[in-house]
gemmi code that builds the backbone of each chain (N, CA, C; Angstrom):
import gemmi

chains = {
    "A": [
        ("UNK", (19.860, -13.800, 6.531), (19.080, -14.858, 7.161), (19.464, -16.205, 6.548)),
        ("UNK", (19.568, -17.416, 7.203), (19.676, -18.643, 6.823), (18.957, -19.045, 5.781)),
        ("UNK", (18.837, -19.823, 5.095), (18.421, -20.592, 4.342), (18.008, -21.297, 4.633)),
        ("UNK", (16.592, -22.149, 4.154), (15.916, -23.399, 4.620), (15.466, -23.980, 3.320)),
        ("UNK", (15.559, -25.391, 3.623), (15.945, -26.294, 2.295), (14.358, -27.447, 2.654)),
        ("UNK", (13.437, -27.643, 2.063), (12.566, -28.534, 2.521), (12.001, -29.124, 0.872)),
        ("UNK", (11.278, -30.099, 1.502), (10.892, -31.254, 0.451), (9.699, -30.284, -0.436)),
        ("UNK", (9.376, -30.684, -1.698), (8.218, -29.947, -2.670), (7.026, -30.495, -1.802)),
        ("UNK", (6.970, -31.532, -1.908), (5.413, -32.157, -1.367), (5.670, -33.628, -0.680)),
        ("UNK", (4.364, -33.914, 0.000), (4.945, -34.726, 0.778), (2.892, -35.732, 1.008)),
        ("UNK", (3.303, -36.903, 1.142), (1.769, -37.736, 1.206), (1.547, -37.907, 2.775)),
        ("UNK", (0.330, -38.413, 3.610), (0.201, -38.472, 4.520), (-0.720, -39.067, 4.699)),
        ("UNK", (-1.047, -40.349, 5.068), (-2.675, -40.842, 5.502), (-3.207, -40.176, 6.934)),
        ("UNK", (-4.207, -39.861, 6.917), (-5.000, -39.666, 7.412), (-5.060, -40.375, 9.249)),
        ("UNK", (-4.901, -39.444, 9.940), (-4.657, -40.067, 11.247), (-3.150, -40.862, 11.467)),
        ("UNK", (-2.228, -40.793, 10.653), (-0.959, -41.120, 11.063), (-0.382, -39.451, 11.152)),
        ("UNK", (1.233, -40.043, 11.898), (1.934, -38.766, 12.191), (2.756, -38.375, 10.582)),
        ("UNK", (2.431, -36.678, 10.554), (3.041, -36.194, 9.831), (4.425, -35.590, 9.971)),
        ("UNK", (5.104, -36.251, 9.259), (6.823, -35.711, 9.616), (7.196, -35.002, 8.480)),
        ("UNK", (7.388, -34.078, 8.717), (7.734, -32.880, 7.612), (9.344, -32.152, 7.853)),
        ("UNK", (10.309, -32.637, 7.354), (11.520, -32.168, 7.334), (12.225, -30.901, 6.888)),
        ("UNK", (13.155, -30.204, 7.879), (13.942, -28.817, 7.063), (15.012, -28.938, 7.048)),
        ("UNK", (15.429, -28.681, 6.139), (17.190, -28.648, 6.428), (17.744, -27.251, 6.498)),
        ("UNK", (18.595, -26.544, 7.502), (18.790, -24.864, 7.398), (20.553, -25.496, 7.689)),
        ("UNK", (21.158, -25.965, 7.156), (22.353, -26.328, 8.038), (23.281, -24.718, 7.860)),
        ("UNK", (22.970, -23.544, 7.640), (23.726, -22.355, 7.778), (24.046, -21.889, 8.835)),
        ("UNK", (22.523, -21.859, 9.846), (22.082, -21.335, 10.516), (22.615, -21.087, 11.882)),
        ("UNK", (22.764, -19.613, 12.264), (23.422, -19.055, 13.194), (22.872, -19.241, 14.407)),
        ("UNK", (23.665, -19.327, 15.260), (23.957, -19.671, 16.844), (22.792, -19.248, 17.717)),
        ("UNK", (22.041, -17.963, 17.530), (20.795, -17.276, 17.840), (20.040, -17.237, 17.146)),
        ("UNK", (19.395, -17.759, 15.897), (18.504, -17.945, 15.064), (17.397, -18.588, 15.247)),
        ("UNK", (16.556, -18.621, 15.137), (15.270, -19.374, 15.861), (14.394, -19.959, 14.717)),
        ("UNK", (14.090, -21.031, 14.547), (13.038, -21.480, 13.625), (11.764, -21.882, 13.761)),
        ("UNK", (10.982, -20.944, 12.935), (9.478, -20.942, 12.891), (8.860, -22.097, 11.974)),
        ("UNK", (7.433, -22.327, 12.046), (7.156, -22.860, 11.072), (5.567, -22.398, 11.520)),
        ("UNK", (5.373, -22.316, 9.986), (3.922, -22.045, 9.430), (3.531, -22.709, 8.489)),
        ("UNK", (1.990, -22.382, 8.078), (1.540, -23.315, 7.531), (0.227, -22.570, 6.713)),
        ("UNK", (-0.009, -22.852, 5.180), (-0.648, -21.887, 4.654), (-2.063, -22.954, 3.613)),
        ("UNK", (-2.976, -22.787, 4.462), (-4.011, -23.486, 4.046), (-5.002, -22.736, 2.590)),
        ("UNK", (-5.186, -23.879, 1.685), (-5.620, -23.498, 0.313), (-6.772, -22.098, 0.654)),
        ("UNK", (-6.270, -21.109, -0.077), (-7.091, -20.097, -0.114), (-7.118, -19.081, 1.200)),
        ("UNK", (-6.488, -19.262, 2.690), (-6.483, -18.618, 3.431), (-4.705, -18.064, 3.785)),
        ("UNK", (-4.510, -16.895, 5.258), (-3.700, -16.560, 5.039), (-2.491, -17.242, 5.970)),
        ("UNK", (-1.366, -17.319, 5.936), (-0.586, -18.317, 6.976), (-1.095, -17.943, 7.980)),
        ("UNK", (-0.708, -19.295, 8.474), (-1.147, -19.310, 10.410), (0.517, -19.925, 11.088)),
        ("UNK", (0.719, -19.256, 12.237), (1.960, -19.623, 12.663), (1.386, -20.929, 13.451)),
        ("UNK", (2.222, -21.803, 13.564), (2.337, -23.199, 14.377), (3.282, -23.360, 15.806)),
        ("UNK", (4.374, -22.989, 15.448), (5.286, -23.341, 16.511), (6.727, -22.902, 15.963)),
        ("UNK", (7.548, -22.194, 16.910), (8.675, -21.667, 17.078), (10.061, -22.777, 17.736)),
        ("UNK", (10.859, -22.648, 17.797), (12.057, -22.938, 18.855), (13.571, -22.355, 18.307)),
        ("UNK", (14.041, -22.560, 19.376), (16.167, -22.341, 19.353), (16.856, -23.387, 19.364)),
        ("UNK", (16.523, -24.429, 20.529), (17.533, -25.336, 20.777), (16.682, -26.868, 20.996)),
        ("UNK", (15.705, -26.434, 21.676), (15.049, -27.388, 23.122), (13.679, -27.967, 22.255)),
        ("UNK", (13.526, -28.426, 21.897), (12.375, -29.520, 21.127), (10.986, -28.670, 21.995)),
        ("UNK", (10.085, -28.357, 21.571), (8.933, -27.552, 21.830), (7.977, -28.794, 21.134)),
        ("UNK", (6.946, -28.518, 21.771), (5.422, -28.528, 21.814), (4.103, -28.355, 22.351)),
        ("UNK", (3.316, -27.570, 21.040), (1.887, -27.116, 21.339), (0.846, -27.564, 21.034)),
        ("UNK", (-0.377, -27.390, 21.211), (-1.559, -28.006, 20.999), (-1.395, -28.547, 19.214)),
        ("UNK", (-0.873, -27.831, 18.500), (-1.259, -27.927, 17.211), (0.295, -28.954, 16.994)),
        ("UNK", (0.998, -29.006, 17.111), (2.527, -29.493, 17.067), (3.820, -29.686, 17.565)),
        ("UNK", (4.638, -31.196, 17.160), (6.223, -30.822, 17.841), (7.172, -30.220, 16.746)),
        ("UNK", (8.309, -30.217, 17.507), (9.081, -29.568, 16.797), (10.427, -30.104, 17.361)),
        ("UNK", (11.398, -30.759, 16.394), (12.002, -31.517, 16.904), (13.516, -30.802, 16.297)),
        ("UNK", (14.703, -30.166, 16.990), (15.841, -29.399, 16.570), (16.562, -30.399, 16.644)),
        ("UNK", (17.868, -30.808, 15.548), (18.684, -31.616, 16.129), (19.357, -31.174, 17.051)),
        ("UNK", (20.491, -31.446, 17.588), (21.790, -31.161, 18.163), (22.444, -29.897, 17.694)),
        ("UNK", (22.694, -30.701, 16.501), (23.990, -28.975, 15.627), (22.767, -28.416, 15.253)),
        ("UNK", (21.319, -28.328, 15.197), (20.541, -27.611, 14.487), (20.731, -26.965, 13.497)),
        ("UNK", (21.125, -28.299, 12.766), (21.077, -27.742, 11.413), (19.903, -28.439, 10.803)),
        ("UNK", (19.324, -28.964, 11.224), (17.945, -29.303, 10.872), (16.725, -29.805, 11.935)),
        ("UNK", (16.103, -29.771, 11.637), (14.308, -30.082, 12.457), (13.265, -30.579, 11.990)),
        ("UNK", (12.301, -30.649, 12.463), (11.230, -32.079, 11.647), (9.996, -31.400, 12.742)),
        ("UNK", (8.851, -30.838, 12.020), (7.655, -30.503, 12.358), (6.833, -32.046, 12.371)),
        ("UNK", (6.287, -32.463, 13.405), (5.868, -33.637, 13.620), (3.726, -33.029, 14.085)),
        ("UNK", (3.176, -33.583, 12.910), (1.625, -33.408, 13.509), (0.884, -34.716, 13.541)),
        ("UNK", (0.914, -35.283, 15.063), (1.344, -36.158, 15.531), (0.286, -37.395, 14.940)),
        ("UNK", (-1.237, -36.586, 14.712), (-2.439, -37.196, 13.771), (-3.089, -36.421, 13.275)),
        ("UNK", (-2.440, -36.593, 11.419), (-3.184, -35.715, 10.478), (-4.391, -35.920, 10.616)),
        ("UNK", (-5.140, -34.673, 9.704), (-6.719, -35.436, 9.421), (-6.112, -34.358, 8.183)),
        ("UNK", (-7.504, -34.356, 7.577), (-8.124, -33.630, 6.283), (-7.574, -32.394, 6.004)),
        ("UNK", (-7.682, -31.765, 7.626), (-8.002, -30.698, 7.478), (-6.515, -29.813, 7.555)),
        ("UNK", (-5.248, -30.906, 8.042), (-4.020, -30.324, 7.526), (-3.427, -30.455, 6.512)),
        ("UNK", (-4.339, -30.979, 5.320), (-3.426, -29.935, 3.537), (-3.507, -28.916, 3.740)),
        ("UNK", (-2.171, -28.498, 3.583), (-1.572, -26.875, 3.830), (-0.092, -27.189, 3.084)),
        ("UNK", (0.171, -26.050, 2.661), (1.925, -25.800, 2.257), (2.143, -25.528, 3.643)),
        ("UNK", (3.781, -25.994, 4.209), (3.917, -25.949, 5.595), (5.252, -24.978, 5.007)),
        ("UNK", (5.779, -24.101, 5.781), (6.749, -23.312, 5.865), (7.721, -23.095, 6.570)),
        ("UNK", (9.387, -23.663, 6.658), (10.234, -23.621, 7.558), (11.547, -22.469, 7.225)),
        ("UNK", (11.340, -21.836, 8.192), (11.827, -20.143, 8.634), (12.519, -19.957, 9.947)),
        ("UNK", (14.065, -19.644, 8.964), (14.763, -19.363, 10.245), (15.375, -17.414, 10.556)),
        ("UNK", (15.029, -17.422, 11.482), (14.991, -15.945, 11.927), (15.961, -15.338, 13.028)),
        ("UNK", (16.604, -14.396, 12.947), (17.539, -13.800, 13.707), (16.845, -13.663, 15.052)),
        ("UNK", (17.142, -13.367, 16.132), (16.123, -12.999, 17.491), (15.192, -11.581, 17.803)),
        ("UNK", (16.017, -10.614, 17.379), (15.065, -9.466, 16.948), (14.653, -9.181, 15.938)),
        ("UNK", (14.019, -10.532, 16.164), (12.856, -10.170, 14.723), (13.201, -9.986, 13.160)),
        ("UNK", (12.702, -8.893, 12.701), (13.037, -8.775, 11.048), (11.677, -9.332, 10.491)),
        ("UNK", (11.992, -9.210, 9.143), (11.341, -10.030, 7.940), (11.121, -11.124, 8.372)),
        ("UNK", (10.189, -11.839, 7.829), (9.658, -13.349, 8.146), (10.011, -13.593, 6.169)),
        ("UNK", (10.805, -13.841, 6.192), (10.737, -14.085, 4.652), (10.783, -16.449, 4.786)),
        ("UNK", (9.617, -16.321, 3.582), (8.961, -17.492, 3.303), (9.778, -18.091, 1.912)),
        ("UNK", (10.028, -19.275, 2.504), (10.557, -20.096, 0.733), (9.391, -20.447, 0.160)),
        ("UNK", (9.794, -22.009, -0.363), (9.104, -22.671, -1.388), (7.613, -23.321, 0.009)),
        ("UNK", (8.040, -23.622, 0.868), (7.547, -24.524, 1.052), (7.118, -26.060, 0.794)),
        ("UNK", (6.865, -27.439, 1.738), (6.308, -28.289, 1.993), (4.613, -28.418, 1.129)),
        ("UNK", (4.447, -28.701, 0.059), (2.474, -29.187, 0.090), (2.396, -30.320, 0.475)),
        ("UNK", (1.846, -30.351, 1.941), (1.340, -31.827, 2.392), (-0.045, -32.186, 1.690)),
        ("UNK", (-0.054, -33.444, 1.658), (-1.511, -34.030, 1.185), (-1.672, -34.922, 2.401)),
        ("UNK", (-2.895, -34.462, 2.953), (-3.369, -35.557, 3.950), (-4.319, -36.179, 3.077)),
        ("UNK", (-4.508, -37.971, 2.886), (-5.036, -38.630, 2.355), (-6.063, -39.509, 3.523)),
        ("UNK", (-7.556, -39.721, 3.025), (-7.964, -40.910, 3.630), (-7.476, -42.154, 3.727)),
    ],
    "B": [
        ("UNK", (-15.304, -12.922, 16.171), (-15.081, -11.625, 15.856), (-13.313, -11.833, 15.162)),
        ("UNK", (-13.330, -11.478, 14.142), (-12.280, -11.618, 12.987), (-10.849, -11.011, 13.530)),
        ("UNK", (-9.567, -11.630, 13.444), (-8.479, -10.934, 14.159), (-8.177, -9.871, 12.997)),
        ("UNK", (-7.924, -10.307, 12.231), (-7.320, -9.565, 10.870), (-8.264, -9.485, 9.885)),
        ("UNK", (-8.796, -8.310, 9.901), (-9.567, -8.063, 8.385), (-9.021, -7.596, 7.323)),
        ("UNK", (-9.364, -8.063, 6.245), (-8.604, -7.207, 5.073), (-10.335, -7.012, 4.272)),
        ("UNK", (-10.611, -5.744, 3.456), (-11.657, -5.295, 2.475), (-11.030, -5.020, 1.296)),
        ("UNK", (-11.087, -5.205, 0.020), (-12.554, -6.172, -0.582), (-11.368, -7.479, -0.625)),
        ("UNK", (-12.187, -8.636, -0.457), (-11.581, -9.961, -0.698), (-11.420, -10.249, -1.873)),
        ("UNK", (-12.186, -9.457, -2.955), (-11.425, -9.661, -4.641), (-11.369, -8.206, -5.511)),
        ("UNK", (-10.920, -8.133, -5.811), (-10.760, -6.407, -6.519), (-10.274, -7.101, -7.941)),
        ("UNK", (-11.414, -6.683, -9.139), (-11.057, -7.087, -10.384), (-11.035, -4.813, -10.990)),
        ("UNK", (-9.847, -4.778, -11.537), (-9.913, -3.649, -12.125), (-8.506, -2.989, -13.455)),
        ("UNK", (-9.282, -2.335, -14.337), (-8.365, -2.331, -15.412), (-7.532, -1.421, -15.130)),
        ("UNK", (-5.907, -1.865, -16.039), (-4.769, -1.326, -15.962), (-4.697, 0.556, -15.826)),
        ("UNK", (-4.325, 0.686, -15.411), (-4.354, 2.296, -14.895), (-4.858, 2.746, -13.795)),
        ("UNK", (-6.052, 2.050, -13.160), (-6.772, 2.806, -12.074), (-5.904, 2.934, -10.366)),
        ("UNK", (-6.578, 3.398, -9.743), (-5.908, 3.243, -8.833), (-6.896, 2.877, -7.569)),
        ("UNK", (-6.347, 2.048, -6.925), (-7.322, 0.897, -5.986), (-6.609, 1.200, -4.467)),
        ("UNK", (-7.397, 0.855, -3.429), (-6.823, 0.465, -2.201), (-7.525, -0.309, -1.059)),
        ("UNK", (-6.971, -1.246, -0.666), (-7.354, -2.482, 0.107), (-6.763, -1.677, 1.309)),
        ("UNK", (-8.079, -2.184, 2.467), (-7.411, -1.952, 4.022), (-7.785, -3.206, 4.410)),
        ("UNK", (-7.126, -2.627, 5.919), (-6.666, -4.313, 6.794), (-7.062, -3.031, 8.193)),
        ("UNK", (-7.422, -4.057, 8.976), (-7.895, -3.625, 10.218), (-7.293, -4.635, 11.305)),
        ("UNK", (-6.831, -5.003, 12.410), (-6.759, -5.876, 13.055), (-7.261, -5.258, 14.730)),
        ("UNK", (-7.845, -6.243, 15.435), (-8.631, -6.033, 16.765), (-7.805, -6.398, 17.563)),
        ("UNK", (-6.487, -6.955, 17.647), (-6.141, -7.567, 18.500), (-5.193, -6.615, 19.427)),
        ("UNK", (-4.992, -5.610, 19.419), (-3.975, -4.660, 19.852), (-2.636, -4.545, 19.642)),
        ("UNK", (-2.269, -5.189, 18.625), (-0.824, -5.286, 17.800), (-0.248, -3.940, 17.998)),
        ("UNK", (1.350, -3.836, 17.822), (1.335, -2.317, 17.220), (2.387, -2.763, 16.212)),
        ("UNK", (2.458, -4.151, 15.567), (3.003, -4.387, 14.121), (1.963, -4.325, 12.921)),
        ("UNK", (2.101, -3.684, 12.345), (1.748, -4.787, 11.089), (2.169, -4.479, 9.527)),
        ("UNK", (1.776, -5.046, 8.995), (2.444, -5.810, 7.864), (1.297, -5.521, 6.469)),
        ("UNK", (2.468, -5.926, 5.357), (1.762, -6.451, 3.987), (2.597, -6.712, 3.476)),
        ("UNK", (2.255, -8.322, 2.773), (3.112, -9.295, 1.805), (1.878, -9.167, 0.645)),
        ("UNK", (3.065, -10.122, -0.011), (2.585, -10.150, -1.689), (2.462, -11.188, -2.329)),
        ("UNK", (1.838, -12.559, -2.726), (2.045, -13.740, -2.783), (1.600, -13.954, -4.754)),
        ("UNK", (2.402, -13.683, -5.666), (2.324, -14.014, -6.759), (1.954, -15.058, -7.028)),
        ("UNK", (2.102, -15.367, -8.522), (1.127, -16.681, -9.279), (1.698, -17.730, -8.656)),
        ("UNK", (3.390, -17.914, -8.442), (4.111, -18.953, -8.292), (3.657, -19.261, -6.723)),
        ("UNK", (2.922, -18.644, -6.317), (2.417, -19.044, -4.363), (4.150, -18.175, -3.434)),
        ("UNK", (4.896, -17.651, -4.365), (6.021, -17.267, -3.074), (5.498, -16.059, -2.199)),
        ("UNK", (5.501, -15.866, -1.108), (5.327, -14.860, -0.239), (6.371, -14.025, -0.105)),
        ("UNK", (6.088, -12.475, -0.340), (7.271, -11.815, -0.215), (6.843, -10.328, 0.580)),
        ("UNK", (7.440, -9.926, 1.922), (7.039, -8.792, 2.373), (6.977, -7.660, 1.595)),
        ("UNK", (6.485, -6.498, 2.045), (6.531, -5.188, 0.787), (6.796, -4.251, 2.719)),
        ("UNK", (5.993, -4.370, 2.936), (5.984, -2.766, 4.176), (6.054, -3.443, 5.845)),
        ("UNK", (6.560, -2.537, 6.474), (5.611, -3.081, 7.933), (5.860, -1.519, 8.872)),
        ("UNK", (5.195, -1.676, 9.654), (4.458, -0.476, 10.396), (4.331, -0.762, 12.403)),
        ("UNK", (5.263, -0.278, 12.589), (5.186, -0.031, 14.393), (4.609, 1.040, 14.870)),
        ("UNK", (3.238, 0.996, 15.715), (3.058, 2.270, 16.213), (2.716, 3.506, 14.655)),
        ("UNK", (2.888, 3.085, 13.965), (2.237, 4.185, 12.624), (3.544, 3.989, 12.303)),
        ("UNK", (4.725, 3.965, 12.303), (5.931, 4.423, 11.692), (6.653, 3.130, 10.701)),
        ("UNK", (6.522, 3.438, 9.839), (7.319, 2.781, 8.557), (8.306, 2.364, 9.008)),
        ("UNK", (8.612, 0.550, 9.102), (9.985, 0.059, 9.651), (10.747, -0.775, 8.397)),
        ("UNK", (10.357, -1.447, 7.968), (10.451, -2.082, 6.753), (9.859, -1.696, 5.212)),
        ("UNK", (10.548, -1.239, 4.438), (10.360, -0.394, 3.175), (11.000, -1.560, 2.006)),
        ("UNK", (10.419, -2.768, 1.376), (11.295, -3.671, 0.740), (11.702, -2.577, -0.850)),
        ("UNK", (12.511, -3.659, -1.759), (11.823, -3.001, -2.866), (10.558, -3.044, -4.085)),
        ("UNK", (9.739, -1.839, -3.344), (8.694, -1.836, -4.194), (8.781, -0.588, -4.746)),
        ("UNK", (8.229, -0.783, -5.952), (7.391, 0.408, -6.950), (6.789, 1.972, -5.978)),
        ("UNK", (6.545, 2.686, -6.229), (6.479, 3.497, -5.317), (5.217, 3.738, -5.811)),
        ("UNK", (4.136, 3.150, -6.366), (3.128, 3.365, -7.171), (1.872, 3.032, -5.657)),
        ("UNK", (3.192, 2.006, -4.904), (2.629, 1.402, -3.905), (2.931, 2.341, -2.537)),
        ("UNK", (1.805, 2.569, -1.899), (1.927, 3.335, -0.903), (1.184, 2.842, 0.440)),
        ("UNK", (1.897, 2.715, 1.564), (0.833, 2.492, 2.582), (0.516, 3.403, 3.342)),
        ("UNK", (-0.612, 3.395, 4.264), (-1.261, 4.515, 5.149), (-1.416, 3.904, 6.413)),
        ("UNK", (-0.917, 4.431, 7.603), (-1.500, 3.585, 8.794), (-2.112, 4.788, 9.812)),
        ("UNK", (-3.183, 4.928, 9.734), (-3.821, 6.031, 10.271), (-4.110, 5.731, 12.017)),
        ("UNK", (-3.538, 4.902, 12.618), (-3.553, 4.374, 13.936), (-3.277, 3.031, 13.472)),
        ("UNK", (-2.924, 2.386, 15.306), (-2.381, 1.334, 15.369), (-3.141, 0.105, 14.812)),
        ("UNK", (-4.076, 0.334, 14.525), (-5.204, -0.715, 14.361), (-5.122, -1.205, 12.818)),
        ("UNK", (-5.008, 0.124, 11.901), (-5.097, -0.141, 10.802), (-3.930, 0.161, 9.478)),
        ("UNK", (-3.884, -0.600, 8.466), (-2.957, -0.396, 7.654), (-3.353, -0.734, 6.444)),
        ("UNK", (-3.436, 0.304, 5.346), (-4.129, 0.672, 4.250), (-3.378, 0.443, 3.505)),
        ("UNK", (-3.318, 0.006, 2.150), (-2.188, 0.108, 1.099), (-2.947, 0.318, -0.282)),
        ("UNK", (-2.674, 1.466, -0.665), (-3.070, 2.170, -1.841), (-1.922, 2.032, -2.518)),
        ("UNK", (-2.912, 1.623, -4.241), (-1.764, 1.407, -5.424), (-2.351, 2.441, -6.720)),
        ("UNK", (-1.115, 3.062, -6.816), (-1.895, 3.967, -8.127), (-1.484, 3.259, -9.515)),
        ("UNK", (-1.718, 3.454, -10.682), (-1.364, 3.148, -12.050), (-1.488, 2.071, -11.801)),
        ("UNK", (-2.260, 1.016, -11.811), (-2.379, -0.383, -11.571), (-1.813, -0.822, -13.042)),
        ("UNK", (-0.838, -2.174, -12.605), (-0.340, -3.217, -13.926), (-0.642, -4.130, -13.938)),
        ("UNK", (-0.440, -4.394, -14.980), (-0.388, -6.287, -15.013), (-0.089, -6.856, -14.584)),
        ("UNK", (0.945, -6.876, -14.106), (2.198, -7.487, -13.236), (1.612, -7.412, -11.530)),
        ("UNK", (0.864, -6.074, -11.154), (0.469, -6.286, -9.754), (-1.167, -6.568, -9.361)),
        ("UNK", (-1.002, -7.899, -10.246), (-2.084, -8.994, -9.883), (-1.132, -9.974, -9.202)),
        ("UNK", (-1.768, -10.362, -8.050), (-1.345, -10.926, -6.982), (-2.270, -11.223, -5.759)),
        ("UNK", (-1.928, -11.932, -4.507), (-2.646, -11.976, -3.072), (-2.015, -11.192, -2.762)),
        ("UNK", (-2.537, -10.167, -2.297), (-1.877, -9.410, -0.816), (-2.495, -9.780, 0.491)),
        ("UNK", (-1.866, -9.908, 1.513), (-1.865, -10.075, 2.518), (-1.652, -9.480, 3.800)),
        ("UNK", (-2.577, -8.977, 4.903), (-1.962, -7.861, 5.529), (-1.589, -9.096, 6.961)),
        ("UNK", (-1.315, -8.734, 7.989), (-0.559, -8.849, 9.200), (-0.137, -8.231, 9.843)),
        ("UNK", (-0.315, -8.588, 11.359), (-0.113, -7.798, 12.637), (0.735, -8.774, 13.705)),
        ("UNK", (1.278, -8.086, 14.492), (2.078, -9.154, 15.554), (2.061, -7.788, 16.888)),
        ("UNK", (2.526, -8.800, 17.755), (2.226, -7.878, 19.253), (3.556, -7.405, 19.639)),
        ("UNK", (4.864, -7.859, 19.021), (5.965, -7.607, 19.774), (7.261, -8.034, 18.261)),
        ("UNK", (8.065, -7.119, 18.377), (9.133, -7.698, 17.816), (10.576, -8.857, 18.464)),
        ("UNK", (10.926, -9.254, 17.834), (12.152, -10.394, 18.324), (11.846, -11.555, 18.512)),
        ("UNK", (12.236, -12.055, 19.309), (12.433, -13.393, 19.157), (10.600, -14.633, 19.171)),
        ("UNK", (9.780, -13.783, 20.104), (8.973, -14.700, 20.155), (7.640, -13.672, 19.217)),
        ("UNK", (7.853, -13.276, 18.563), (6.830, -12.371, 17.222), (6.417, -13.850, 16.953)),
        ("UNK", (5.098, -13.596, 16.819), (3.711, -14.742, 15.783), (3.078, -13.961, 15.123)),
        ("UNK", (3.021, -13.399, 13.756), (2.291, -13.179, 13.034), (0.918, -13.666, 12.865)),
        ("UNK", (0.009, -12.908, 12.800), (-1.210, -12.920, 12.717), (-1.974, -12.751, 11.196)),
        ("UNK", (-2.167, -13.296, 10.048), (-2.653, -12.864, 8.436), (-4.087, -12.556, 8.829)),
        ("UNK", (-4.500, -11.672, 7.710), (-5.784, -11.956, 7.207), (-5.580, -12.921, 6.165)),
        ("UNK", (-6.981, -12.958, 5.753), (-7.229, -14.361, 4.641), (-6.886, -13.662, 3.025)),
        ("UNK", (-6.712, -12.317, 3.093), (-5.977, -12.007, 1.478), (-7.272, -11.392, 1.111)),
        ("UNK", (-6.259, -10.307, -0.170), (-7.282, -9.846, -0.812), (-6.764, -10.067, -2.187)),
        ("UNK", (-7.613, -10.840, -2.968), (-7.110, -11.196, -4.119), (-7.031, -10.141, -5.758)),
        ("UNK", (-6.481, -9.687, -5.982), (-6.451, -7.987, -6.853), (-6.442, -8.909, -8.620)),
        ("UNK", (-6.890, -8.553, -9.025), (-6.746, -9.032, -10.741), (-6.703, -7.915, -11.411)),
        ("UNK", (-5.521, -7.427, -12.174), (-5.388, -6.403, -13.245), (-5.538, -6.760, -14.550)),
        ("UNK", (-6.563, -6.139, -15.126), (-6.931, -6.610, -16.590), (-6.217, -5.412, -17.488)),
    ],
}
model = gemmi.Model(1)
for chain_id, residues in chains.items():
    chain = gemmi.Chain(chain_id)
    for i, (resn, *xyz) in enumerate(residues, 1):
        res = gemmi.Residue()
        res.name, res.seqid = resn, gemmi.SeqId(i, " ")
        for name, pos in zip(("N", "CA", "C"), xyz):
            atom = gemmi.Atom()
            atom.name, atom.element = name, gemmi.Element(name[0])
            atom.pos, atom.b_iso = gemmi.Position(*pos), 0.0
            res.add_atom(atom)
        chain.add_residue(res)
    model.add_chain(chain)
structure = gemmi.Structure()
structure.add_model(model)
structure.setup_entities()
């Protein structure tokens, strides 16, 4: 599985957009990148997936470059309640292991 | 009504005994899972389970055993408890393998070996 390279921690005021960066530049041709997000004391929650094509869901975008070798989880207005370690995971298409790095600790600030 | 349960949410017990946390999930999965999230916060799978059948076997201790007595549920019993397997465990379920799998956690069951 690819490798994903992301920042230790990262600041955020409160009601601005959170841009949270990955770098996977390994990453194979069918590989798909997830991202999750693991709030103090509870268990990850998935956010949003893609391959190629920039996605977004209620909770987030997700922005692939070109060569996808990297992407940028965008939550478009933090509040409070997204301090979470965020998690960027790139995955073969049938599935497998979800194996988790270091992760992102965002601080959303007032 | 809770997607993923895991019982007991803290298990404090001394070195030797032997303990086991279940996980239940409602949602009709026929994945699921258990990770392991040490002091350092890394998450690392240990088992996962299709339909009852053992698909993923990482390397663990064999002290560690799971049970999935139907699709619903997935048990993981540890005998000779150590020091070392104080940790979060974490169980998980998903509805489909490949490309569009979303994992589902419970909130952890936190184990302390004294």
């Amino acid at each position: 599985d690819a490798k994903t390279t992301q920042p230790t921690s990262m600041d955020c005021a409160e009601g601005r957009a959170a841009n949270l960066p990955c770098n996977h530049s390994t990453i194979s041709g069918n590989e798909y990148v997830y991202w999750y997000r693991q709030i103090h004391s509870q268990g990850p929650q998935y956010i949003i997936h893609g391959l190629k094509n920039n996605e977004t869901n209620e909770m987030a975008s997700l922005i692939i470059t070109e060569d996808r070798k990297s992407s940028t989880l965008i939550l478009p207005h933090a509040t409070l309640r997204d301090t979470a370690v965020y998690y960027c995971i790139v995955r073969p298409p049938q599935g497998g292991k979800l194996i988790f790095g270091q992760g992102t600790e965002l601080s959303v600030k007032p | 009504d809770t997607a993923v349960s895991q019982t007991p949410k803290y298990l404090v017990t001394q070195m030797g005994n032997d303990k086991s946390i279940k996980c239940e999930q409602n949602l009709g999965h026929d994945t699921m899972y258990w990770y392991k999230q040490d002091s350092k916060k890394f998450l690392k799978i240990m088992f996962s389970y299709n339909n009852k059948e053992l698909i993923i076997n990482e390397t663990v201790p064999n002290r560690f055993s799971p049970k999935s007595p139907d699709k619903a549920h997935l048990n993981l019993h540890i005998n000779s408890l150590e020091l070392g397997d104080s940790a979060v465990y974490f169980c998980a379920s998903s509805s489909r393998q490949g490309a569009n799998e979303k994992l589902f956690f419970g909130s952890g069951t936190q184990l302390s070996v004294l």
